[in-house]
Structure formats: structure tokens, C-alpha cells
N, C-alpha and C positions, 0 to 999 in steps of 0.2 A: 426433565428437558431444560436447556438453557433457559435461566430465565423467563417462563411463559408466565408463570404468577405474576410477574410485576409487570410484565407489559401487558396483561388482562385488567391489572387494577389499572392501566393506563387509559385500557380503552372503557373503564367506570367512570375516570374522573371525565374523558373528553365525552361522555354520554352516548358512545357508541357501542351498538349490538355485535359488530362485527367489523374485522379491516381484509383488507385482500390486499398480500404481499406478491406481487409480483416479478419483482428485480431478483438476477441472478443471486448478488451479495445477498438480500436480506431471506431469500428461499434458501440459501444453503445457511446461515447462520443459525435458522432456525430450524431445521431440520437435516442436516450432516448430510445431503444428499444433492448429490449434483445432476442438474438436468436442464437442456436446453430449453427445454419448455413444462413450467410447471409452477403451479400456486400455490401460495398455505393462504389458509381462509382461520381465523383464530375467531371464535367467540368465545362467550365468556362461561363457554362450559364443556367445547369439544377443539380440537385441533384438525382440519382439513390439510389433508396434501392431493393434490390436482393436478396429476400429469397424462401422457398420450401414453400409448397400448406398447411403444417401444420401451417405455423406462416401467412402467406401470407392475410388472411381476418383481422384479428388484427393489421398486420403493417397499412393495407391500410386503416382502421378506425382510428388508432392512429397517424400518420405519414404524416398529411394535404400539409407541406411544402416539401414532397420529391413524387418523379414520384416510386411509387412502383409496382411494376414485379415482377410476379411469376414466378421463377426458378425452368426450366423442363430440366432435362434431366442431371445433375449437371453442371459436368464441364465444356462438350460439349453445354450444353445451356449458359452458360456463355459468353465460347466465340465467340459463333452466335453472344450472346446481342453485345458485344465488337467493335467486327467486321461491322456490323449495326452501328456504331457509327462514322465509317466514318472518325477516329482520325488515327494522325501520331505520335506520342510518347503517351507512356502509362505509367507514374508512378507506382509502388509497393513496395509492403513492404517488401523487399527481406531477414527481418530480423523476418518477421513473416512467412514464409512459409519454407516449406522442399521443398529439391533437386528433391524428386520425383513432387511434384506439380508444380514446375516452368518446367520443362521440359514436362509436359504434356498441360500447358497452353499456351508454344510460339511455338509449333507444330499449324501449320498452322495459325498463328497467324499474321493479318492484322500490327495493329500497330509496334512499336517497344517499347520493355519494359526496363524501366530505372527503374533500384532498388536504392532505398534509405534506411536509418536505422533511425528509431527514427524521421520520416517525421514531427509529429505534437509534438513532445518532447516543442520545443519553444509556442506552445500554451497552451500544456497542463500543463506547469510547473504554469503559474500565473493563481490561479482558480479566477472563477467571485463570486458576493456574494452567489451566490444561490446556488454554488456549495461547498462552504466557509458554509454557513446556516446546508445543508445535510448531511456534515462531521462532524461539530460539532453537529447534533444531535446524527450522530453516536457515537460520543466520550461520550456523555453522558449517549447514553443508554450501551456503556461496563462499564460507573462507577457504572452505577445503578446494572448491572451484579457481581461487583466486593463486592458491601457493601451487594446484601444478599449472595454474595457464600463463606464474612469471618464466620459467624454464625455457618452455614452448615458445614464449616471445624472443628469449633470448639466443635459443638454438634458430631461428627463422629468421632474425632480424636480416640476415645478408641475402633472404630468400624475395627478395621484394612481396613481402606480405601488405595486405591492403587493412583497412580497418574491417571491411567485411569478412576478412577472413579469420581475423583475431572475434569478431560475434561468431562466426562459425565454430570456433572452438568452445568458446567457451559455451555454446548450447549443447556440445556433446559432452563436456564434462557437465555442466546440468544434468542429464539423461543418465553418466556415468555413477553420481553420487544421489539417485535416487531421487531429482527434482521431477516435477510430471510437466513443466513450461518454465520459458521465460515469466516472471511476473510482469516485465512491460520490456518492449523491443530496446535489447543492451545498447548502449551507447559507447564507441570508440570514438576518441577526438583526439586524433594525432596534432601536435604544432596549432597556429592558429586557430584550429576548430575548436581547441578544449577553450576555449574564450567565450564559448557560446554555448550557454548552461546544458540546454537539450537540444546536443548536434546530432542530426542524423546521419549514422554512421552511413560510411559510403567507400566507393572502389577506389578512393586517394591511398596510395601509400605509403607505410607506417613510415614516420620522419624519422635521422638521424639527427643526435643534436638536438631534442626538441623534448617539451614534455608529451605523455601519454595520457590522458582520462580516460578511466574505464569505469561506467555506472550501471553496476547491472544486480539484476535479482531474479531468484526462483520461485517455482510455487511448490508448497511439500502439505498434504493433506490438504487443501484448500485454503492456506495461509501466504503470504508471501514474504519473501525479504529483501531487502536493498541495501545498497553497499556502493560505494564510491573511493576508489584510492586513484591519485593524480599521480605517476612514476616519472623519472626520466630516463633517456635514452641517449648514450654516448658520454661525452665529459660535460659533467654537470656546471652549467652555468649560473654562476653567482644568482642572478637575478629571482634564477625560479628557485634556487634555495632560498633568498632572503623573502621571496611572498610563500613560499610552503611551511617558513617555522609561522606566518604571520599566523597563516589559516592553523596550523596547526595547533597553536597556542588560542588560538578564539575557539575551536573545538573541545579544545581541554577546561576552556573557563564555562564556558554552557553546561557543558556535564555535569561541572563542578557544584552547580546552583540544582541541579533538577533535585527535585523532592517531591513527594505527594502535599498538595496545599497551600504551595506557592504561585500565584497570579505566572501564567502560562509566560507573560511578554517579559519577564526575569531571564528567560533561558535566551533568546534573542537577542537582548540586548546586551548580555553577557558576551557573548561572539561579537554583536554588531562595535559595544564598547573597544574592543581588543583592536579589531580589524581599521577603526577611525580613529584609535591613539597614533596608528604608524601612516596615516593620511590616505588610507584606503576605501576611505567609507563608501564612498561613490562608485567604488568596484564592485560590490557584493550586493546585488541587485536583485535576489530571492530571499524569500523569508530562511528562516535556520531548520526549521524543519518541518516534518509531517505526521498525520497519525499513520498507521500499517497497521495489518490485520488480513481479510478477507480480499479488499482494495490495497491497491497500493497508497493508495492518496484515499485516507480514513478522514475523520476529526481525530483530535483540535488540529488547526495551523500554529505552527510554533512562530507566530511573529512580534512585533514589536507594538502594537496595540490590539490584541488581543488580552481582554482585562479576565476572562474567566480565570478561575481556579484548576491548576491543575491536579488530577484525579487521582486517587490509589490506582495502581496495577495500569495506567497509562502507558500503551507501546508506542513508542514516534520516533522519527531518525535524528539525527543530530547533523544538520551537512552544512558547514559553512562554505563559502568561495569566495575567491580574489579573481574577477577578468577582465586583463586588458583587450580590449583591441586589436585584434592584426599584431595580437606577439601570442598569448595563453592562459592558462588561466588553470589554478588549482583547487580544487574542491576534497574535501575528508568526510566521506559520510558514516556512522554508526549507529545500530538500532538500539536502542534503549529502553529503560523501564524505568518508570515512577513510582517508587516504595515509599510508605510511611516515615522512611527513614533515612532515606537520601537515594541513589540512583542506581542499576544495574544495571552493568551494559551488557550485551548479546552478543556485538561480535568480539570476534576473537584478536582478529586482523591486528599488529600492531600501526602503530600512527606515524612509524618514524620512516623518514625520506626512504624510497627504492629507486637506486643507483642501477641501472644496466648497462653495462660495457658491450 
């Protein structure tokens, strides 16, 4: 199983019998199995999976390497199971749960509960290959998403298409290239809205003349991807070429540094350097990137004081931006990998301007 040896030796060093995972991400990280309601309970000698009577016959066929229990009664049956377990510290995820659930889970509650935040952050930041394989195929199928939804923009543009209609598409080519969801609700920002990093897309229609943002990703086996390409629309004006080679060339210089074992805020200030030689600085008002994984928004943040080291097999995107104000604004985002030996990127997408007539 992923990793369960060293987050067991984890829970030796922190002097716990036992942790109870209960967030979506970190129950399907640990066990490939997806379910609205369901626990791993890990000691330091069995593996618990904990879900109700609808997923419960599918865990226990799919799930050979964990002791799977069906969870009756919810939260009272839970913590029977717990209690039955004869443990004196109990780990939790006290940054995934509400006030109300923690105060109804240490009501009468055997063990004693140690909350931690971001308990498996340190394993989950360096993915294995296989996990590394499923992301990039993700990454692949939002390009294949992206080369037929320019056509469709272009064949429509006279059709007054709105921006919700351009997310509408593009969630059926998701569907069509084998994605199982959006990874987080697509972003269209026609004309002034692309100025405003996370626009919600809406019934404004698509601008002539104007640039286009499109920031969207999939989920493909319970991974996701993300992707950002800024296009224009009609005869291209100088202006949004001269800030898209800026961005473009601050995306190329980030890349350019990423390696395994270089101090994370190298790769930030690489971009942020580019973007504040040509007097932009003040424009690009998000960090450069993020981690990806299970979450869209993983560890590290790829910012400009963030001193950690960045990690072998590291997935994070690459997105720099330029936005004005009440004109637009152009962002390039791609997913990436941290290798020993310099950087591999995932998407495919090329980086050079797209012109629509």
C-alpha cells in the first residue's frame, strides 16, 4: 500500500497508537477508494477502512489489504469501533473536521485525541511514478480538451456565445475524453474579466476584440489537472501581445530553474524577476504556482518566500499573470514535475500566442 510504513513510523515518532483519517483526499489517498462517507483508522499493526452499508460490499471486494467495517449507527458506531480498539492517544485531522464533530466524537470518548493539520502533507507532496503516470495523463486529456474547444470558439463566435456557454463545452469534452468532473468550476473571462484572476464565469458575452481566459481542469482516476491559456479574439492588439510575450517569457524562466533541491521561492522569483524588469511587478498579484494531486491546491505554494527545498517527484503548476484593471489580463499555466535532474513538464499545450479571426 502507498506508503503506510512510513506514516506508521510517523505515528511511532509522534507516540500515537492510532490516527483517524477522515477527509475525502487523505481516505482516498490512502486507500484508492472513493466514498462520501468513510474512515481509515491506521495503527501500528492493521489498516481500518470505515464506511456505511452503500459502499461497504465494493470496499471489501476492492480493498484486499485493509480490515473493512461496516459503519452502523454513524458516529456512535464509530466510536464503539474506536473504543474497541483498546488505544490510548488517537490522532486526527483537526483541520479537517468542524467544532461540531469534534465535540460530539470525544463525548465519551476512550482514547485521548491529538489533532494535527496537514498530518500526511510530507508524503503527499513527493508523488510515486504511478501517481506522476495518472496526472500526466490527466494533463493530457485537458489538452486534447483544449485543441477541439479552439474551433468550437471559432465556428460560434458570431453565435453570441456567453462564457457559460464556452464552461458548457468544455465539461462535455471533459466527459468526452474520459475525465469523471470538472477539477474546480472552469473559469471563462472574456475582455475585462480576465483581469480578475478567479472570474466567475457568467452569462456576459464572449467579447470581440478582446482577450479570452480559459482556466480549467479535470479529474481522471481521482487526480486532477490544471491548465490556463489567455487567446485573443479578432485583430490582435499590440498591447495584449506585448504583456503575453512578458508572461510568456516569465513562464519560460520558472521552468527553466525548477529541479529537485532547489529552495521552492527560486522558481517565483524567476517569473516574478521577468514580469518587474518590463515594470509589471505590481500586476502579477498571485504567487506562481501550486502543488496538484488528489486537491487541486496541494503543498508547496510556489511563492517568493517560501524557503523549503523543493522535493524529488514534486507535481505543481507553473501560472504566471499580468492584470490590468478595467482592460485584461493574461495568465500561462502548466503542470510540472520536479526531477533530480532538472524539470518535466506534463502539459502538452504549446505557449505561443492564439490568434482567432
Amino acid at each position: 500500500m502507498l506508503k503506510i510504513d512510513q506514516i506508521k513510523e510517523k505515528l511511532k515518532k509522534e507516540g500515537l497508537d492510532a490516527f483517524l483519517f477522515n477527509s475525502y483526499s487523505n481516505v482516498f489517498y490512502l486507500s484508492r477508494f472513493s466514498s462520501s462517507n468513510a474512515y481509515v483508522i491506521l495503527t501500528d499493526k492493521e489498516v481500518y477502512f470505515l464506511t456505511d452499508a452503500r459502499y461497504y460490499e465494493n470496499a471489501k471486494e476492492k480493498l484486499k489489504d485493509f480490515i473493512v467495517v461496516e459503519l452502523k449507527n454513524g458516529l456512535k458506531g464509530l466510536k464503539e469501533f474506536i473504543n474497541d480498539l483498546n488505544i490510548k492517544n488517537l490522532g486526527f485531522e483537526k483541520d479537517k473536521i468542524t467544532l461540531s464533530f469534534y465535540e460530539k466524537l470525544k463525548e465519551n470518548l476512550k482514547p485521548t485525541l491529538i489533532g494535527y493539520e496537514g498530518f500526511l502533507n510530507e508524503f503527499r507532496v513527493s508523488k510515486t511514478e504511478e501517481e506522476i503516470q495518472i496526472i500526466k495523463q490527466a494533463a493530457h486529456k485537458i489538452d486534447n480538451v483544449y485543441k477541439k474547444l479552439l474551433p468550437w470558439i471559432k465556428e460560434n463566435l458570431n453565435q453570441n456565445i456567453k462564457e457559460l456557454s464556452v464552461r458548457r463545452k468544455v465539461i462535455d469534452l471533459i466527459f468526452e475524453e474520459g475525465g469523471t468532473s470538472e477539477s474546480f468550476p472552469t473559469i471563462v473571462a472574456t475582455g475585462k474579466h480576465s483581469a480578475i484572476p478567479h472570474w466567475e464565469t457568467s452569462e456576459e458575452p464572449i467579447l470581440k476584440d478582446a482577450p479570452l481566459l480559459i482556466d480549467m481542469g479535470l479529474k481522471y482516476k481521482g487526480y486532477c489537472s490544471d491548465f490556463t491559456r489567455t487567446l485573443y479574439l479578432g485583430n490582435l492588439d499590440q498591447r495584449f501581445e506585448k504583456i503575453y510575450n512578458i508572461v510568456k517569457e516569465a513562464h519560460i524562466e520558472a521552468t527553466s530553474v525548477v529541479k529537485a533541491g532547489i529552495p521552492i521561492k527560486e522558481i517565483d522569483l524567476a517569473a516574478r524577476k521577468v514580469i518587474e524588469k518590463y515594470g509589471y511587478g505590481d500586476y502579477f498579484t498571485h504567487s506562481t504556482g501550486h502543488g496538484i494531486g488528489i486537491d487541486i491546491h496541494e503543498e508547496p505554494r510556489i511563492y517568493k518566500d517560501n524557503e523549503e527545498i523543493l522535493q524529488e517527484n514534486t507535481v505543481f503548476t507553473i501560472e504566471p499573470g499580468i492584470y490590468i484593471p478595467n482592460w485584461g489580463g493574461v495568465r500561462l499555466e502548466n503542470i510540472v514535475v520536479a526531477r533530480k535532474d532538472g524539470v518535466e513538464v506534463l502539459t502538452q499545450t504549446p505557449l505561443e500566442l492564439v490568434n482567432l479571426l
